[in-house]
C-alpha positions as CSV (number, residue, x, y, z in Angstrom):
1,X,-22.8,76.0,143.6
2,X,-19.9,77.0,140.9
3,X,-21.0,81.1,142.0
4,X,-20.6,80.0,145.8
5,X,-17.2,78.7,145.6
6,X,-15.8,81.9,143.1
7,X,-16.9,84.2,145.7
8,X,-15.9,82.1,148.6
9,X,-12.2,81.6,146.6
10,X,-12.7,86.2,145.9
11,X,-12.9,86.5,149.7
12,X,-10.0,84.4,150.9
13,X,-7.7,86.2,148.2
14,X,-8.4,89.8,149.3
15,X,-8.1,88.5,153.0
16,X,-4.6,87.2,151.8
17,X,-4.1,90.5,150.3
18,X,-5.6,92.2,153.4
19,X,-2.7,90.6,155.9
20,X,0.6,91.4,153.3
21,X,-0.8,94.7,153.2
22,X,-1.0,94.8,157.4
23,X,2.5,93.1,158.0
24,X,0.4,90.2,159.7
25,X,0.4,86.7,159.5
26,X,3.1,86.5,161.9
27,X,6.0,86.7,159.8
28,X,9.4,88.4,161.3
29,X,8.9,92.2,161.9
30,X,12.7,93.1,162.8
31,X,12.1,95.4,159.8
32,X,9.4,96.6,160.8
33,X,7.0,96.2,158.0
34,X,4.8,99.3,157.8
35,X,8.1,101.2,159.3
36,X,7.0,100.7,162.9
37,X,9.8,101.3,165.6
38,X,10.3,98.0,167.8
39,X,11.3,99.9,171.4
40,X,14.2,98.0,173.9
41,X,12.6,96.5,176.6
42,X,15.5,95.4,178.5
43,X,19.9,94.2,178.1
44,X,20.9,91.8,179.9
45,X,24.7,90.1,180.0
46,X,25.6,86.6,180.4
47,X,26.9,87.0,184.3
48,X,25.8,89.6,186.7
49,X,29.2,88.6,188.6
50,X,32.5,87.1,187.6
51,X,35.5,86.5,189.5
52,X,39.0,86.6,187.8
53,X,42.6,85.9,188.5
54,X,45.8,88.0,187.4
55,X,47.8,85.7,184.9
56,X,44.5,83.1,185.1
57,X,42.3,82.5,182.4
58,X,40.2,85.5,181.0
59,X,36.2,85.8,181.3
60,X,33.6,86.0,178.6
61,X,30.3,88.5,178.4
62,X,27.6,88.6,176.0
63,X,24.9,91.1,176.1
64,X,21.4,90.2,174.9
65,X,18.6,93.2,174.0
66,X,15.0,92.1,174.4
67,X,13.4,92.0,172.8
68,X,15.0,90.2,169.7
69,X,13.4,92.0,166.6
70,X,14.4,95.3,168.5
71,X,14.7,98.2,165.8
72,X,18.1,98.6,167.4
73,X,19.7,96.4,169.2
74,X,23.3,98.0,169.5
75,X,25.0,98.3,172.9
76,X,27.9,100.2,174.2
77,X,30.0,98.7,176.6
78,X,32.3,100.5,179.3
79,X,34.4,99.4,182.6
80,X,34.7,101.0,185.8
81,X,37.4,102.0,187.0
82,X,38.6,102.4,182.8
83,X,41.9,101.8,183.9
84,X,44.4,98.9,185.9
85,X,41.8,96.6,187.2
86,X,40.6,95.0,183.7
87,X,40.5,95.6,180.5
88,X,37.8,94.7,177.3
89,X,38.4,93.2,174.0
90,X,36.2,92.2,170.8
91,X,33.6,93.0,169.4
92,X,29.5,92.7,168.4
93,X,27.9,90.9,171.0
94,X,30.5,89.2,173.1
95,X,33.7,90.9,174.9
96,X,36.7,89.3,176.7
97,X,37.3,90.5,180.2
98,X,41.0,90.2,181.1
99,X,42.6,90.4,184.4
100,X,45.3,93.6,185.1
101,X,45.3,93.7,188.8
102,X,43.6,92.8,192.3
103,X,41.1,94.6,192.9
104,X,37.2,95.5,191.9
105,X,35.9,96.4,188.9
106,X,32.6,96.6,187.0
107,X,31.5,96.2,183.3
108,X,28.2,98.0,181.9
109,X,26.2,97.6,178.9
110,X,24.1,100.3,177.7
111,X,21.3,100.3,175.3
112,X,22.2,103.0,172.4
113,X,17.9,103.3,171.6
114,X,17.5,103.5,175.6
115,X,20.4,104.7,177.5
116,X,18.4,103.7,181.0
117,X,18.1,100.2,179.9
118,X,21.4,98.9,181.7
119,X,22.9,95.4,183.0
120,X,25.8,95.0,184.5
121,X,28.6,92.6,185.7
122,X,30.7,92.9,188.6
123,X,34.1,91.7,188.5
124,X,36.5,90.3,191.7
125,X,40.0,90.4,190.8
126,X,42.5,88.6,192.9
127,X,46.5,87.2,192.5
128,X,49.1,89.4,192.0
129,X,50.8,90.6,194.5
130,X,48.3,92.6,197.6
131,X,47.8,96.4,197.0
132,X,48.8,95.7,193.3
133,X,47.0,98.5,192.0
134,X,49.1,101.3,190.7
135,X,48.0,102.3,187.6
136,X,50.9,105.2,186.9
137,X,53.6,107.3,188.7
138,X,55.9,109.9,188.2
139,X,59.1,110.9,190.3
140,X,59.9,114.5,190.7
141,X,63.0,116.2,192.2
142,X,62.6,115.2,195.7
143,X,59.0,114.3,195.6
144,X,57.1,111.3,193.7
145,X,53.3,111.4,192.6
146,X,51.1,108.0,191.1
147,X,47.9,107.0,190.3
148,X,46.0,104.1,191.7
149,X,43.4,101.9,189.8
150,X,40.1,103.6,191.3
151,X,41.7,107.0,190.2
152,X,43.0,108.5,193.5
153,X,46.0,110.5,193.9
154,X,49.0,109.9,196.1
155,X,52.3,111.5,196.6
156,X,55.1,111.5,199.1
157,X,58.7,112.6,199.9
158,X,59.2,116.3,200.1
159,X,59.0,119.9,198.9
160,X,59.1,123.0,200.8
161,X,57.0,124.4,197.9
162,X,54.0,122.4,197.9
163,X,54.8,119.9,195.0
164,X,53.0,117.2,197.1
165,X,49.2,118.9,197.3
166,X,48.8,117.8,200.6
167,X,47.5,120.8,202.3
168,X,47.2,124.4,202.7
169,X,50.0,124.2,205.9
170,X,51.6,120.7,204.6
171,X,55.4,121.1,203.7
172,X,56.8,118.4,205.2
173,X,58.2,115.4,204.7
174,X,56.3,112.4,203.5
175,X,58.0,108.6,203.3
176,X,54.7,106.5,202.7
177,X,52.0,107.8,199.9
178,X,49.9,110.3,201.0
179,X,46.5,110.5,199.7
180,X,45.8,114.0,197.8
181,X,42.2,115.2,198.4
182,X,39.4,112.6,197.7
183,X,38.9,112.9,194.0
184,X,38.7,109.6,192.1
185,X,39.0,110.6,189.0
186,X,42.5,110.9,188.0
187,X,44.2,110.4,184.9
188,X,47.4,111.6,183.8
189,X,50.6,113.0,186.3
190,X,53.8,114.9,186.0
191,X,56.3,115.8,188.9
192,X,58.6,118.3,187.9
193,X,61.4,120.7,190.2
194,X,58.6,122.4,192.3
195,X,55.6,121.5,190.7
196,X,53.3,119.1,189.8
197,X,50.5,118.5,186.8
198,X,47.6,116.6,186.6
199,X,44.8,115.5,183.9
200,X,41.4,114.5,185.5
201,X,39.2,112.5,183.4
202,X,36.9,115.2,182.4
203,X,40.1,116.4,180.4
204,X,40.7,119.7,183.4
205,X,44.1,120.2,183.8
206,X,45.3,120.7,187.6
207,X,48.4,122.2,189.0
208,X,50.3,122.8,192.4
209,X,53.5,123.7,193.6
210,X,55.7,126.9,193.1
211,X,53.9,128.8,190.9
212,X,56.6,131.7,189.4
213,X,53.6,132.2,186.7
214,X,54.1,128.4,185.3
215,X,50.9,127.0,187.1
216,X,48.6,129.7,185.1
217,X,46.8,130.4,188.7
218,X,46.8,134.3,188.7
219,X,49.9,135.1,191.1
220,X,53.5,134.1,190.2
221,X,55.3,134.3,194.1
222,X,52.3,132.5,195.1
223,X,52.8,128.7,196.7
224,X,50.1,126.5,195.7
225,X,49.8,123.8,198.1
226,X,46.8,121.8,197.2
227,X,45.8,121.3,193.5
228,X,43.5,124.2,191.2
229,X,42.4,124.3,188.3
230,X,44.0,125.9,185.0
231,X,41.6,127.6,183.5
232,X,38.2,126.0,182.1
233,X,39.2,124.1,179.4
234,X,38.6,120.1,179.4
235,X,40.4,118.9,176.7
236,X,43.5,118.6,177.7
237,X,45.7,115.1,176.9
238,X,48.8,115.1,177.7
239,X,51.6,117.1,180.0
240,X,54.7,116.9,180.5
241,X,56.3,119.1,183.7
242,X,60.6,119.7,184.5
243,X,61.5,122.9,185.6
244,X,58.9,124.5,182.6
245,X,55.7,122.6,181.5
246,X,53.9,121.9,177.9
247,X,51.0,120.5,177.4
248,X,48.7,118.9,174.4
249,X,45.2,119.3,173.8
250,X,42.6,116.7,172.1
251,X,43.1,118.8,169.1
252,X,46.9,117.9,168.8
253,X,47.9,121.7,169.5
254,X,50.6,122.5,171.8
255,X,50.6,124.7,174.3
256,X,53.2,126.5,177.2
257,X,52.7,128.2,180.9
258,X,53.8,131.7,181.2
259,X,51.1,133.3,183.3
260,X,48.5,132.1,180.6
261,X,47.7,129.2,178.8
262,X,50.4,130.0,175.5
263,X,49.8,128.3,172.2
264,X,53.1,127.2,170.4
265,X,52.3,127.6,166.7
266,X,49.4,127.2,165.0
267,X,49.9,123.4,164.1
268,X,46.9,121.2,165.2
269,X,49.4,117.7,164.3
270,X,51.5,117.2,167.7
271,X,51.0,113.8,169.3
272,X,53.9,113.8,172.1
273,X,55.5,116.4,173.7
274,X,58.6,115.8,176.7
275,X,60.1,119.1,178.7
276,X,63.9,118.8,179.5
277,X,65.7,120.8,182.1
278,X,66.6,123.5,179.3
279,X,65.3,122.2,176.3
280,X,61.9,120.4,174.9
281,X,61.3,117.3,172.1
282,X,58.2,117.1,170.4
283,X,56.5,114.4,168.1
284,X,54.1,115.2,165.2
285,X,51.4,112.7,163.8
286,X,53.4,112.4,160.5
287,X,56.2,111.2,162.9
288,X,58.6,113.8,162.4
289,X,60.7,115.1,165.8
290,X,61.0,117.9,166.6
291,X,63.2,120.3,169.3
292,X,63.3,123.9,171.0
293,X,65.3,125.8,173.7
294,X,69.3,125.2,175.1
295,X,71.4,123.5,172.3
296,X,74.6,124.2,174.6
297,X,75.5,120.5,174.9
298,X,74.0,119.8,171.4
299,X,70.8,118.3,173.0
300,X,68.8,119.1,170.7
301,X,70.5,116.6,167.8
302,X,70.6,119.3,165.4
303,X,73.8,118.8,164.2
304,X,75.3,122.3,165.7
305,X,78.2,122.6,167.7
306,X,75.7,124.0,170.2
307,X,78.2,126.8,172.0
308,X,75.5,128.4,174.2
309,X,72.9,128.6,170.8
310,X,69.6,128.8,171.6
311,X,66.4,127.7,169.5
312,X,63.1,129.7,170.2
313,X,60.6,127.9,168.0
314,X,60.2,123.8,167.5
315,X,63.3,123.0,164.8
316,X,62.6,119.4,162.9
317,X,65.2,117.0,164.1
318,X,66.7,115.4,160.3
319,X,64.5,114.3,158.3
320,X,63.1,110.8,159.6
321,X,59.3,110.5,160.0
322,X,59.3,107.2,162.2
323,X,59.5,108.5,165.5
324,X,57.1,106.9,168.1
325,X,58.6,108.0,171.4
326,X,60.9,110.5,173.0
327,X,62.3,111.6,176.4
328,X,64.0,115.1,177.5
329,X,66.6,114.7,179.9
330,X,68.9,117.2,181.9
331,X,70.9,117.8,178.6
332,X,70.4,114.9,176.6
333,X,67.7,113.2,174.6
334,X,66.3,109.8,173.9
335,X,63.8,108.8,171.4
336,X,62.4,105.4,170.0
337,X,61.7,104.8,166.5
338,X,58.5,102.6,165.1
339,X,60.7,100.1,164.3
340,X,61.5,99.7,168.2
341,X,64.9,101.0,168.0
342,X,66.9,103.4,170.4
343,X,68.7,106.6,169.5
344,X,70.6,109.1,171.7
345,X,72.2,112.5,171.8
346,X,73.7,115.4,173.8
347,X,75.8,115.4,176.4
348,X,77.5,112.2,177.6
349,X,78.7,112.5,181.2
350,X,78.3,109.0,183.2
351,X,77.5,107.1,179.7
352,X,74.1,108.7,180.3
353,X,73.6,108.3,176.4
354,X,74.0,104.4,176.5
355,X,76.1,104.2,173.6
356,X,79.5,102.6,175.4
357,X,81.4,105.5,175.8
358,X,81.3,108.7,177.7
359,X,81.8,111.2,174.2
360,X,78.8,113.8,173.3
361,X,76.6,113.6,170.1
362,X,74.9,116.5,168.0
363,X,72.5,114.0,166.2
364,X,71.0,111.1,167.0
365,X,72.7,107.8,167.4
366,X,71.6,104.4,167.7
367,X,71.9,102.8,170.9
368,X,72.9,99.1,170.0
369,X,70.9,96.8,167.9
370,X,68.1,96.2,169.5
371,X,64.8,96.0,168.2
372,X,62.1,95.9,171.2
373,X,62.6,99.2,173.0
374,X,59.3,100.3,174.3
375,X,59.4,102.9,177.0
376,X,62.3,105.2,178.1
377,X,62.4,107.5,180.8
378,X,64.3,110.0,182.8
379,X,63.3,113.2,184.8
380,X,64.5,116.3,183.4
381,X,67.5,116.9,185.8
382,X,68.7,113.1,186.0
383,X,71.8,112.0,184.7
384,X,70.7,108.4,184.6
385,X,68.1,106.5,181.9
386,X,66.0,103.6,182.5
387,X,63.7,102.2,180.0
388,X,61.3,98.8,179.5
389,X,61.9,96.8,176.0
390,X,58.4,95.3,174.9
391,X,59.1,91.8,176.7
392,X,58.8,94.1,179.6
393,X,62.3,93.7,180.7
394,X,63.9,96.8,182.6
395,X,67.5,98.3,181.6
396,X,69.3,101.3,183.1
397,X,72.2,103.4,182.5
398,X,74.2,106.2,183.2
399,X,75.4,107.4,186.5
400,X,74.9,104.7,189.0
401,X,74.9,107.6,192.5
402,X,72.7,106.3,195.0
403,X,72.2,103.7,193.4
404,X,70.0,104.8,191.3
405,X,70.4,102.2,188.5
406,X,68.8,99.3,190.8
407,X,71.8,97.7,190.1
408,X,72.7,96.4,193.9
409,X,75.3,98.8,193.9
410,X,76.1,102.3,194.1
411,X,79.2,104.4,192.8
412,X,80.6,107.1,190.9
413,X,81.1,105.5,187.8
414,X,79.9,105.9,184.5
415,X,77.9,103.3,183.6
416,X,77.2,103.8,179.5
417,X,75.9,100.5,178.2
418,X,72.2,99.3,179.2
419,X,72.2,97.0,182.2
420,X,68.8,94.7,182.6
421,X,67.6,95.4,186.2
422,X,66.4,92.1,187.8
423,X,64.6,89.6,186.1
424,X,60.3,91.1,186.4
425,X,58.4,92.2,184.1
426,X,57.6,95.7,183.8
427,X,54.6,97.9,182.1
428,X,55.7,102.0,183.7
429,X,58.7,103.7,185.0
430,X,59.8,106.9,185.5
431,X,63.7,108.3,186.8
432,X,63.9,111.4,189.2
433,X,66.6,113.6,190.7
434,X,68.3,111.1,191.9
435,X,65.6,108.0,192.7
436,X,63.8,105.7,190.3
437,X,59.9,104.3,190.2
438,X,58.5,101.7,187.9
439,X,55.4,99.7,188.2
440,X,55.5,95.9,187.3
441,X,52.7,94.2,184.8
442,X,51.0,93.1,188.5
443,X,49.9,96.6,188.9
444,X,52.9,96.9,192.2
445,X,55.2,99.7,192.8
446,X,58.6,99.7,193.3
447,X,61.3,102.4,194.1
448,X,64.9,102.8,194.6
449,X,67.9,104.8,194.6
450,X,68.5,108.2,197.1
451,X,65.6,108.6,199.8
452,X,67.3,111.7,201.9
453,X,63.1,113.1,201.8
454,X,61.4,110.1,202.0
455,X,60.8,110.1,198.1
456,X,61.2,106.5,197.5
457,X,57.9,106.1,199.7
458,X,59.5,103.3,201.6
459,X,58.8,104.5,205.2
460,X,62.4,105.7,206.2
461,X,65.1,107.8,204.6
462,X,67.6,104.7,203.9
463,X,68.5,104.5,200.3
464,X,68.3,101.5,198.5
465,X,70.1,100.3,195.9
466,X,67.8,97.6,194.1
467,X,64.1,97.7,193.5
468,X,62.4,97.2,196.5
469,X,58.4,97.2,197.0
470,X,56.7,100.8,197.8
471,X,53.7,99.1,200.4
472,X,55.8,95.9,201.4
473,X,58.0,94.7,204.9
474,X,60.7,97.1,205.9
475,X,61.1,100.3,206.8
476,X,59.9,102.1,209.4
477,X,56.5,103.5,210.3
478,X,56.6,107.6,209.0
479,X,55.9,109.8,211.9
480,X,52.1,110.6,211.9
481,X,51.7,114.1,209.9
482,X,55.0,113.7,208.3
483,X,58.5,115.5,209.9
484,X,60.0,118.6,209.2
């Protein structure tokens, strides 16, 4: 009987041993025991649909993998369209959905182990204010260019050139956006005298306009009315367009138009670049400024007396390495340090320089004592500034014709301390010839100031003299096909 129960009690142990050896016994196999790969059977999020409000209370996702002792269980998540409808924040399994503008977006989750194992959520925003989706505008000369939410292109107002990219026989005038083409997949825009720049999302630049060899597009007298491409290249991030254009690539090189595609230097460490009507700024990642071209008003801040002197290659601007932002003017310069201050320099007509007082500067100057200077802006052949402070207030200064400011008013006199405009909040703006565009944080677009092409979008050719709503009541209806 004693024999029986040793072997019986030998059997059960190598059983035992049997089972740790085979991972079995039904204990957690997330690691896989033996090294055996758990496959992704399926993602799922929390809501398949969610409804938002702008300024309301943000939603919640959370992605699940099935099943749970997956190998790998990591996800990426993306949005659609990436930018002005919502955005996504946080991390691991959960993300916040916030509200930016009406409109419809959706959010996706993606297995990384099996790319076609997919959920997604679709998301309703609504509030703000209707056709509250502008995601980002730029005014040119005498014609203005944005981006909506879902990517589309519009433009409107006027020039004989093509600047608009409306059409192989379109030079008209244009008061309400215009769609250009059908391609949803804009990114970044530029309007500069006679020519306009683009950045799809595939990183392809795109330019149209009067050509004179600055578009790249193989003939110089040639008008380019709807937009081509540059080259084949697709990763471009940045460009900046006056009467020249430069533009950055992902690699943080710098690059010109003559013709060809030009490198400027050999340095891979630029991070910001703004063209001037004369004269170019240019950031590097070690925050150090940078400047090239006309110094004959002493726009370049380079200490000089200027006197017609002329700088080929990018010269460092002092010696400060905290510069964050920077805007070329029509002979002046802005720039904002990290530490959200303002500086200005160059020539002073209209008080265009903000500093109180209409006298020219060869370096850079602070502009009051502010703090919370975000965004400033002006086309390269304005004589006015306008920039958003990070509460998303909107100042403006300089000459005040047409009313550009947005003041209510309009005049010949300088105006050379920032003025706030109005009392909204504001995220984008950009100053032109002689008009001014800005976007508020409800994804809306605004314009005011001269309107003799229909540049302000407004409908009519009336001028306005505060910020009034590009889309809204007023105005009258533009001719069908635009006029002459």
């Amino acid at each position: 009987m004693k024999k029986h129960i040793l072997s019986l009690a030998a059997a059960l142990l190598a059983l035992a041993l049997s089972l740790v050896a085979c991972g079995g016994g039904g204990g957690n196999n997330n690691n896989n025991g033996g090294g055996e790969t758990v496959a992704v059977t399926g993602v799922a999020l929390s809501q398949q649909s969610m409804s938002l409000t702008v300024g309301g209370a943000a939603g919640s996702l959370t992605a699940t993998v099935s099943p749970g002792n997956a190998t790998n269980k990591n996800v990426t998540w993306t949005v659609s369209p990436a930018t002005g409808t919502v955005t996504l924040s946080g991390s691991g399994a959960t993300r916040t959905v916030t509200a930016v503008a009406a409109g419809n977006a959706s959010v996706t989750v993606k297995s990384d182990a099996d790319p076609t194992k997919t959920a997604t959520c679709a998301v309703t925003v609504t509030g703000g204010s209707s056709g509250a989706n502008w995601a980002a505008v730029s005014a040119g000369y005498y014609h203005s260019l944005a981006i909506k939410a879902d990517g589309s292109l519009w433009a409107w107002g006027w020039d004989p050139d093509g600047a608009l990219g409306l059409g192989t026989s379109d030079t008209k005038q244009h008061w309400t956006p215009a769609r250009v083409g059908t391609a949803s997949d804009w990114k970044v825009v530029s309007a500069g005298m006679g020519r306009s720049f683009a950045i799809k999302t595939d990183g392809s630049l795109w330019a149209w306009g009067q050509d004179l060899g600055q578009l790249c597009l193989g003939d110089k007298d040639e008008k380019v009315l709807t937009p081509a491409r540059v080259g084949t290249d697709s990763d471009w991030a940045a460009v900046s367009v006056g009467v020249s254009a430069l533009a950055l690539r992902a690699d943080g090189s710098l690059w010109t138009f003559n013709n060809a595609p030009t490198r400027v230097g050999t340095d891979n460490n630029w991070t910001a670049v703004s063209v001037g009507f004369d004269h170019n700024l240019a950031l590097r990642a070690d925050g150090s400024l940078w400047a090239w071209g006309s110094n004959d008003y002493r726009q370049l801040g380079l200490g000089d007396s200027g006197t017609w002197a002329h700088y080929s290659d990018p010269t460092r601007v002092g010696t400060d390495s905290n510069w964050a932002a920077v805007s070329a003017h029509w002979r002046n310069s802005h720039a904002v340090k990290t530490d959200g201050s303002l500086w200005a320099w160059g020539d002073n007509g209209s008080g265009v320089l903000g500093l109180g007082d209409t006298n020219d500067r060869n370096t850079p100057t602070r502009v009051g004592a502010d703090t919370n200077w975000a965004v400033v802006a002006s086309a390269s052949y304005a004589s006015h500034c306008l920039t958003v402070r990070t509460d998303g207030s909107l100042w403006a200064w300089g000459s005040n014709n047409a009313g550009r400011l947005g003041l209510g008013t309009a005049d010949y006199d300088a105006h050379p301390t920032p003025t706030r405009v109005g009392t909204d909040s504001w995220k984008v703006v950009s100053g032109g010839g002689s008009h001014s565009l800005a976007i508020k944080n409800d994804g809306s677009l605004w314009a005011w100031g001269s309107n003799t092409f229909g540049q302000l979008g407004l409908g009519d050719v009336y001028g306005i003299y505060t910020p009034t709503r590009v889309g809204g009541s007023g105005g009258q209806a533009a001719p069908a096909g635009g006029v002459e």
